[in-house]
Every structure is written in structure tokens, then in C-alpha cells.
C-alpha positions as CSV (number, residue, x, y, z in Angstrom):
1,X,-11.7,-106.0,-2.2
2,X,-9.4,-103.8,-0.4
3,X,-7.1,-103.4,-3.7
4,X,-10.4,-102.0,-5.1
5,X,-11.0,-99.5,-2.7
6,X,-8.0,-98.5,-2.8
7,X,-7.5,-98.0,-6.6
8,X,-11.0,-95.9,-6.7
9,X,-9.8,-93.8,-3.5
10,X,-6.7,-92.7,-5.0
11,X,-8.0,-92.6,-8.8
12,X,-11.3,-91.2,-8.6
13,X,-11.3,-90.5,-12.1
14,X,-12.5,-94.1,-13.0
15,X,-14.5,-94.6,-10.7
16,X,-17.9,-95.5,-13.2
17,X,-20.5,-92.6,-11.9
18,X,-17.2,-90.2,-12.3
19,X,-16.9,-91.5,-15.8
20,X,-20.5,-91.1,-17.0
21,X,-20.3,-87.6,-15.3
22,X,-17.4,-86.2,-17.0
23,X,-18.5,-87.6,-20.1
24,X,-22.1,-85.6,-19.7
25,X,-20.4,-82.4,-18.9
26,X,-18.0,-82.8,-22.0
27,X,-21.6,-83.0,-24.0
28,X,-23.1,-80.5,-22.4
29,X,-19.6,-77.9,-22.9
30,X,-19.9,-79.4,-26.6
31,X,-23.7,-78.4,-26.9
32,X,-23.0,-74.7,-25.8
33,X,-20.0,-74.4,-28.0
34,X,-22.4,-75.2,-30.9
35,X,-24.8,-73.2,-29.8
36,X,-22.5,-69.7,-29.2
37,X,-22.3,-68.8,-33.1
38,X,-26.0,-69.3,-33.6
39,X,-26.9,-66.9,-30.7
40,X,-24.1,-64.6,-32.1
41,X,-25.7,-64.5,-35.2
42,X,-29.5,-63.9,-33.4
43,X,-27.9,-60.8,-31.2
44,X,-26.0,-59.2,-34.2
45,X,-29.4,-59.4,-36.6
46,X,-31.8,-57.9,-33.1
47,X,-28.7,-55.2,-32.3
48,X,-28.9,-53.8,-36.0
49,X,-32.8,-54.6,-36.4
50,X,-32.4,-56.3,-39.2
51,X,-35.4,-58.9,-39.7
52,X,-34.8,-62.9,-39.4
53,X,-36.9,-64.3,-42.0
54,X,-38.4,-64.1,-44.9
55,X,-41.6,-65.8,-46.4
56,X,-39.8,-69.0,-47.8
57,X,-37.3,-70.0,-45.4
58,X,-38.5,-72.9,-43.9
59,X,-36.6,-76.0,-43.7
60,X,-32.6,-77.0,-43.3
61,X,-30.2,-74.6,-44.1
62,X,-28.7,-75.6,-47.4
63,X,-25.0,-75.2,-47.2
64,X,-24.7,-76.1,-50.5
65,X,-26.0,-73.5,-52.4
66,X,-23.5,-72.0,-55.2
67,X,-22.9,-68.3,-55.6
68,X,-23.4,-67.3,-59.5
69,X,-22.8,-63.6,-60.2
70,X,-22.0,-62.8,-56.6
71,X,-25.3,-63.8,-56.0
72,X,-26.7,-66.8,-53.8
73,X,-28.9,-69.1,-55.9
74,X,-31.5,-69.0,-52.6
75,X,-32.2,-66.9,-50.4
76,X,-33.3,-68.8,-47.0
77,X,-34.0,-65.3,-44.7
78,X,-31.2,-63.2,-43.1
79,X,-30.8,-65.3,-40.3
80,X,-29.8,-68.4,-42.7
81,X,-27.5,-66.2,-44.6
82,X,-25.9,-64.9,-41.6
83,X,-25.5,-68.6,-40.8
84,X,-23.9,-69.5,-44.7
85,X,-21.8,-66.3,-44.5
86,X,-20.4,-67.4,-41.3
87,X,-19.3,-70.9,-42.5
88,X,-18.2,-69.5,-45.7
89,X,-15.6,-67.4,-44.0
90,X,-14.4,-70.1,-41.8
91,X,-16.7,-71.3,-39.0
92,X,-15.5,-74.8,-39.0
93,X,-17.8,-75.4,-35.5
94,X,-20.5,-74.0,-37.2
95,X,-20.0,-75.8,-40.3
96,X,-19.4,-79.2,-38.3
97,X,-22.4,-78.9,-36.4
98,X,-24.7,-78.0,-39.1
99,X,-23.6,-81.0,-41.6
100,X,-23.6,-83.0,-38.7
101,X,-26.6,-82.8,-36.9
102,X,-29.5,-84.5,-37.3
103,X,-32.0,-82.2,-39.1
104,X,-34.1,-81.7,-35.7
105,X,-31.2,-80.6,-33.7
106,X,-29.4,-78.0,-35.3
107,X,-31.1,-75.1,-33.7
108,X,-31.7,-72.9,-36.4
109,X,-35.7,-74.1,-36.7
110,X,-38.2,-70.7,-36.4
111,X,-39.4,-71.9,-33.5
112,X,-36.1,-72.1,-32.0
113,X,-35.1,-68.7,-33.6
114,X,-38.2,-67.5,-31.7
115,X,-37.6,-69.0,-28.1
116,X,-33.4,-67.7,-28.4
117,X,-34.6,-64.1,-29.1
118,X,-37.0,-64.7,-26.4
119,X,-34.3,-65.8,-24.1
120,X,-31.8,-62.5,-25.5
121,X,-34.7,-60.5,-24.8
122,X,-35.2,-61.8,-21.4
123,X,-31.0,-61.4,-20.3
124,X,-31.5,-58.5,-21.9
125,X,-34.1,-56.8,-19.7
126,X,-32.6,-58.9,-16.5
127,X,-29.0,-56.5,-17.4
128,X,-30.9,-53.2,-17.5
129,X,-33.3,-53.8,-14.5
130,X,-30.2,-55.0,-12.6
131,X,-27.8,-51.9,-13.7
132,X,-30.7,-49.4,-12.6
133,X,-31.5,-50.9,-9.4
134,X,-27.6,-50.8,-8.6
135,X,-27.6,-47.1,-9.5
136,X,-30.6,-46.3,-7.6
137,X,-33.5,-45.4,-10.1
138,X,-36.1,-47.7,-8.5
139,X,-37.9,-46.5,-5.5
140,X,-39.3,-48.2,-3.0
141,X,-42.7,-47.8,-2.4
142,X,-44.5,-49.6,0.7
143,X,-48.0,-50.8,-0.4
């Protein structure tokens, strides 16, 4: 028993609960990883106001679609063609994550798209109330 102890003491690293806990944070560093080109992709579409959708985008991206003419045979919405472009010019991440993935956890749904842009919007607003109240525009006012 002592043996024990003393193997976990001085290797902490396999101790079980240590295990499961570095294995969760390597998930977790994986999830934002996939995640980074996607909001990439939302913050360059808001910061040129270009719109995300159009009125037949629903459903997986399809990666497969050919280009005849210089054309794309579909046009899934800006966002999705941001997304395609992106993987065409060498996103493997990207790429690997959206063949991947099971079709509910790719993160490229409109109701995702919606609650990101929400979420940009929000660190957004956080960034310019916090950068005026450093510099001194707010007053206080005593109510």
C-alpha cells in the first residue's frame, strides 16, 4: 500500500481523476480550436456587413459541391461559402471538423450562427463600454 502511495505522490500524472481531467481539458482545447475558424468567419462577414444567409441554406454544408465555370453548383448563404472557401484554400481543421462531426455538432446550424453573433455582439459591446469607462466618458451620477 505504501508502494502505491508512493508511485501516485511522485507521479501524479496517473493518478485516475488526473487522467480523466487532462483528458477533458484536451477536449475541451480541441472544441475551441474547432470552433476559432467558424467565429473567424462570423466576425469577418458582421465587420464588412455582409449578410449570412440566404433563403435556401438550410441544412449541412456540402463540401462536395463542384465548381463548373468558376461557379459553385450551390449556393448555401455567404456564411457557408465563407466556410467552403476556407477549406478550399487549405483549412485542414476546418475541413476535419466538418467531415467529421456528427451533423448536430458542427456549429454552423442558423441557430448557432445566431447565438455566436449574439455572443460577438455581446464582447463587442463589453470592449467599448470597458475602453470608455477607462478613458473617463461615463459619469457618475448619484441617484
Amino acid at each position: 500500500m505504501a508502494k502505491l502511495f508512493l508511485q501516485n505522490y511522485n507521479n501524479p500524472k496517473l493518478q485516475i481523476h488526473n487522467l480523466l481531467d487532462t483528458k477533458r481539458m484536451q477536449e475541451i482545447k480541441e472544441n475551441q480550436e474547432r470552433l476559432i475558424p467558424i467565429i473567424e468567419s462570423i466576425i469577418f462577414l458582421g465587420r464588412q456587413n455582409i449578410s449570412f444567409r440566404g433563403h435556401r441554406d438550410d441544412g449541412q454544408l456540402d463540401l462536395s459541391s463542384t465548381i463548373e465555370n468558376g461557379r459553385s453548383s450551390i449556393n448555401e448563404g455567404n456564411f457557408k461559402e465563407l466556410l467552403k472557401f476556407r477549406v478550399n484554400a487549405g483549412d485542414s481543421m476546418l475541413e476535419n471538423h466538418l467531415k467529421n462531426s456528427s451533423s448536430k455538432a458542427t456549429y454552423i446550424s442558423k441557430t448557432i450562427q445566431n447565438e455566436l453573433i449574439d455572443l460577438c455582439g455581446k464582447e463587442i459591446l463589453d470592449s467599448i463600454l470597458k475602453k470608455n469607462y477607462r478613458q473617463g466618458y461615463f459619469l457618475q451620477y448619484n441617484f
